[in-house]
N, C-alpha and C positions, 0 to 999 in steps of 0.2 A: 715820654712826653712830659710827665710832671717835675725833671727837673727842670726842664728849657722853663716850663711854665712861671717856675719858681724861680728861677737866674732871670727871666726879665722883669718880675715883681721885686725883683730888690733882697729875694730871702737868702741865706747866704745857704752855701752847699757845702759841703764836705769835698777838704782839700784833696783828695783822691781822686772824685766823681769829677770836679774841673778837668785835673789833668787829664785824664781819660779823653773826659768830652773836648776839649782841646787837639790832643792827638787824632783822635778819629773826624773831628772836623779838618784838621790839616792835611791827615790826609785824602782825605777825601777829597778837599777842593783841588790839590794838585795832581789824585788820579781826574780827575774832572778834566782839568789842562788838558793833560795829556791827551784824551780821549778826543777833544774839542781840536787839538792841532793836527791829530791822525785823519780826521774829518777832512782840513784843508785839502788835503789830495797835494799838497807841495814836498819838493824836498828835502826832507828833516836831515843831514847829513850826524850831527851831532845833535842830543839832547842832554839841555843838563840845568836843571827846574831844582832849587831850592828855596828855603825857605832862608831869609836874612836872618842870622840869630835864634834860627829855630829853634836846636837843641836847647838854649838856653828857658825862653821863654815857652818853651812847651811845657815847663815841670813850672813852672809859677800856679800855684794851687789856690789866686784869686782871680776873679774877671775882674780887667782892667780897661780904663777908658784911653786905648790907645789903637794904632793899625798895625796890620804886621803887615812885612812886605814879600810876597812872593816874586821871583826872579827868573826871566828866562834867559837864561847868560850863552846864548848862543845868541847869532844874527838873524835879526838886529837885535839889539838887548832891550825887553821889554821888562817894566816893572807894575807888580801890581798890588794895591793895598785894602787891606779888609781887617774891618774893625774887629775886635777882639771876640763881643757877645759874639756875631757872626759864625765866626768858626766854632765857638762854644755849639752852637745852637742849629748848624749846616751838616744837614739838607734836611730835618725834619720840621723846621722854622719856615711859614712862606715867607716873612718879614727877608729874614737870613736869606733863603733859597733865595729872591728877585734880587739880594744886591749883591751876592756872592756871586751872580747869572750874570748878570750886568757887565759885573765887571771883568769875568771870565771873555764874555763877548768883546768885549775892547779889547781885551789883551791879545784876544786870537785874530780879531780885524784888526791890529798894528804889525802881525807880523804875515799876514795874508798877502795887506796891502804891499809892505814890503815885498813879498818873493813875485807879486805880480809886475811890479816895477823893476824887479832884477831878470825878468825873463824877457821883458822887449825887446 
């Protein structure tokens, strides 16, 4: 908890401990996804959930004021963006936790609403 504390006080962190905390937030919120469309009760014929540019931007060893975009490249294709601290700092952040939550819930109600419209 006192690096999250420290990353959103501005102190800078050892480029390791980013990456890390990076990786374990990404994935985290995409087993998240996952978890959250198994819920649905629809059917998932294909899954296939990545991250845009992940590899890349996952070894970047500063926090950056940017979004990344997670993908769910099946139907319908739904895209979803969360700020950088976010995933640094997800799920032990409430800050993090409500908006990384947030937007997990859109993302799963765009593709819910979808398959209830494709079963009429």
């Amino acid at each position: 908890m006192d690096s999250i504390t420290a990353l959103k006080q501005g102190t800078p962190l050892a480029p390791q401990k980013l990456v890390e905390m990076r990786s374990k937030g990404m994935h985290t919120v995409r087993f998240e996804f996952i978890v959250r469309l198994l819920r649905l009760n629809t059917q998932i014929i294909t899954l296939s959930i990545y991250w845009e540019d992940g590899r890349e931007f996952m070894q970047i060893p500063t926090a950056q004021n940017v979004k990344r975009k997670l993908v769910y490249a099946s139907e319908p294709r739904v895209s979803g963006f969360f700020d950088d601290i976010s995933l640094l700092c997800y799920p032990l952040d409430a800050d993090a936790k409500v908006k990384v939550d947030a937007e997990l819930d859109r993302m799963v109600a765009a593709i819910g609403e979808y398959g209830r419209r494709g079963s009429v």
